[in-house]
ChimeraX commands (.cxc) that place a marker at each C-alpha (Angstrom):
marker #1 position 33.17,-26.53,-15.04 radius 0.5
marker #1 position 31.12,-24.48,-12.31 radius 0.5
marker #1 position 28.18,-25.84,-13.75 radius 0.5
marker #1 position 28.96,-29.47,-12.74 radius 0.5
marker #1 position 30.33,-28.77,-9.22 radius 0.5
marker #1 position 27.28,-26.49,-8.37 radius 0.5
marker #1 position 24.84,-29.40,-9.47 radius 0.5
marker #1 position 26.04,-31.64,-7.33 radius 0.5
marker #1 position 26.13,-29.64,-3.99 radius 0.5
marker #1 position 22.73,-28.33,-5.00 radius 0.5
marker #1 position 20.64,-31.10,-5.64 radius 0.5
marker #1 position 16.79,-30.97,-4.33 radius 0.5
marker #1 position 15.87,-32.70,-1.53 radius 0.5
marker #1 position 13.55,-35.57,-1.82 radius 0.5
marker #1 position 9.88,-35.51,-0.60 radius 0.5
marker #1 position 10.08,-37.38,3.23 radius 0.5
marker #1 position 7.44,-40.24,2.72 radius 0.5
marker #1 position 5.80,-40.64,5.77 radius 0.5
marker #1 position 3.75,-43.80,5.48 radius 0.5
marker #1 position 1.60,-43.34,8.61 radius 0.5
marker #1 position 0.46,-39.84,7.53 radius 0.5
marker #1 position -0.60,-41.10,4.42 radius 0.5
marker #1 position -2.47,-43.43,5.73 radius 0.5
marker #1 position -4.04,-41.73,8.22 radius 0.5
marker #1 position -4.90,-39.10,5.53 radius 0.5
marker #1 position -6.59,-41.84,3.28 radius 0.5
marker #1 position -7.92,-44.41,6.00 radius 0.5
marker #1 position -11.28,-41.69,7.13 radius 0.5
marker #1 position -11.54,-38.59,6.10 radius 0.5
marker #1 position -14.62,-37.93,8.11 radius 0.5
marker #1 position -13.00,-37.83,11.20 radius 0.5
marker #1 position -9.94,-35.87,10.09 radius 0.5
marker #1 position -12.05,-32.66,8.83 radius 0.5
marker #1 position -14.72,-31.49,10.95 radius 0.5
marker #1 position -16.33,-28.56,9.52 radius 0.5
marker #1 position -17.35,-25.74,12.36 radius 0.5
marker #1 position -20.18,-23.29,11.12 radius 0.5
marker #1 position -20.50,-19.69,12.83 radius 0.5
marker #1 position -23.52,-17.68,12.89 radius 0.5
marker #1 position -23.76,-14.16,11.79 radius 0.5
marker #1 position -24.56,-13.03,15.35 radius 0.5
marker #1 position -21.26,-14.89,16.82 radius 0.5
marker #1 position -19.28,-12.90,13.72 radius 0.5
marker #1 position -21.12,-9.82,14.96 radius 0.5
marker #1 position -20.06,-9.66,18.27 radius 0.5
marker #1 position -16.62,-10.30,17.31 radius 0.5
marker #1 position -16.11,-7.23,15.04 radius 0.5
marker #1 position -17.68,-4.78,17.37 radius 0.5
marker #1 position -14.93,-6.49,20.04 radius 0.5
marker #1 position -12.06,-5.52,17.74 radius 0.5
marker #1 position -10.06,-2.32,18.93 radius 0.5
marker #1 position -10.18,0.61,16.28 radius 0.5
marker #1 position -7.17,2.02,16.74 radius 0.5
marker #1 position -4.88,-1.11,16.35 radius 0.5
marker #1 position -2.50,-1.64,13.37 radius 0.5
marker #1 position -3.53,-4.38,10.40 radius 0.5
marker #1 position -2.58,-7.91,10.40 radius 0.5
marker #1 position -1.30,-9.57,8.40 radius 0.5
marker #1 position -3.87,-9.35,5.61 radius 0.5
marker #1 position -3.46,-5.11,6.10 radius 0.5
marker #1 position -7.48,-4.34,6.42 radius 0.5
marker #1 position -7.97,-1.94,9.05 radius 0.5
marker #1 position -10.11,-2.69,12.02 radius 0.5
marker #1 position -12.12,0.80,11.48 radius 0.5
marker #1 position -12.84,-0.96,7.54 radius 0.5
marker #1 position -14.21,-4.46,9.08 radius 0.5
marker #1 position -15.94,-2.13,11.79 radius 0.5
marker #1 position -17.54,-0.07,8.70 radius 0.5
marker #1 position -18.86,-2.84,6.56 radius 0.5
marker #1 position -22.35,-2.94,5.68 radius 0.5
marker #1 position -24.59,-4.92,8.62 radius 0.5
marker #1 position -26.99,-7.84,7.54 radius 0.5
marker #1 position -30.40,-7.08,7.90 radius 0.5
marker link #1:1,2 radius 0.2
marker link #1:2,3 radius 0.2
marker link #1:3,4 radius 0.2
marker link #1:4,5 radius 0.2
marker link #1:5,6 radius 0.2
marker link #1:6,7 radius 0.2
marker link #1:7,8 radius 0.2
marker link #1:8,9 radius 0.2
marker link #1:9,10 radius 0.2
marker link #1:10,11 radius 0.2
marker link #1:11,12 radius 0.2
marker link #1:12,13 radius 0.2
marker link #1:13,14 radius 0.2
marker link #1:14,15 radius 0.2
marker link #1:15,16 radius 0.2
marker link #1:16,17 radius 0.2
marker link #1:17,18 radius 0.2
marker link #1:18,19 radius 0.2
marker link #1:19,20 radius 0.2
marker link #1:20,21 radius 0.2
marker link #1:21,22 radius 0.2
marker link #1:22,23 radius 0.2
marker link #1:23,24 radius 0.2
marker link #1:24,25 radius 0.2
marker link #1:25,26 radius 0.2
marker link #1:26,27 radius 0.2
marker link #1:27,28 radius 0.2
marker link #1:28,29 radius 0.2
marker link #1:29,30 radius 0.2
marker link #1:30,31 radius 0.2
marker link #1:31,32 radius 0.2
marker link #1:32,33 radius 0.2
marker link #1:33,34 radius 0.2
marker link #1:34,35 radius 0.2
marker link #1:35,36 radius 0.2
marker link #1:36,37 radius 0.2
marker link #1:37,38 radius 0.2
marker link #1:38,39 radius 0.2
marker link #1:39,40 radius 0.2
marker link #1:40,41 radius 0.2
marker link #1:41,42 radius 0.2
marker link #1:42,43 radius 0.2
marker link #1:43,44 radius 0.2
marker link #1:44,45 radius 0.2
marker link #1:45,46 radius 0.2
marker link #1:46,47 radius 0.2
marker link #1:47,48 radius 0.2
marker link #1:48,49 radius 0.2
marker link #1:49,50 radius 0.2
marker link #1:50,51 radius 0.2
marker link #1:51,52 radius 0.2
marker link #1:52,53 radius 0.2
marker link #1:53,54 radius 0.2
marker link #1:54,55 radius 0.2
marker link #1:55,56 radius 0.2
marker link #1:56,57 radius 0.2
marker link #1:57,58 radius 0.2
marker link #1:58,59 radius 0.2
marker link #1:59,60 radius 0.2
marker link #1:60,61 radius 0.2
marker link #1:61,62 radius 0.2
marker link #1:62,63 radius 0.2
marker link #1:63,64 radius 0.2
marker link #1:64,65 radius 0.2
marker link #1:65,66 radius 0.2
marker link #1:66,67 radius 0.2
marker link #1:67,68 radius 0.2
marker link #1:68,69 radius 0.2
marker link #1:69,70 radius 0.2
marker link #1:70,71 radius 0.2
marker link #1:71,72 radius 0.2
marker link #1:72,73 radius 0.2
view
């Protein structure tokens, strides 16, 4: 009995089909994903920028770690 009332109030909602995003997705994807490269020296200067005594984001590495990995040479 609860079975049958409980499917119908809790029925998944359909996917939204959004023509124009699909095809704007399809139409180029060239000019949709532009790939950025960063050099080792521009990383660099970034991790001796970062504070050490700061908490962890949100992937929970230390600062003090990043700071403490082995340099290029």
């Amino acid at each position: 009995m609860f079975a049958g009332i409980y499917e119908k109030q809790f029925m998944p909602n359909p996917t939204p089909y959004l023509p124009e995003v699909t095809d704007l997705i399809h139409s180029n994807r060239s000019t949709i994903l532009t790939v950025y490269y960063t050099s080792f020296g521009t990383v660099k200067q970034i991790i001796n920028k970062l504070p050490k005594c700061k908490a962890s984001g949100e992937d929970l590495i230390p600062n003090i770690a990043i700071k403490l990995l082995p340099q290029k040479k």
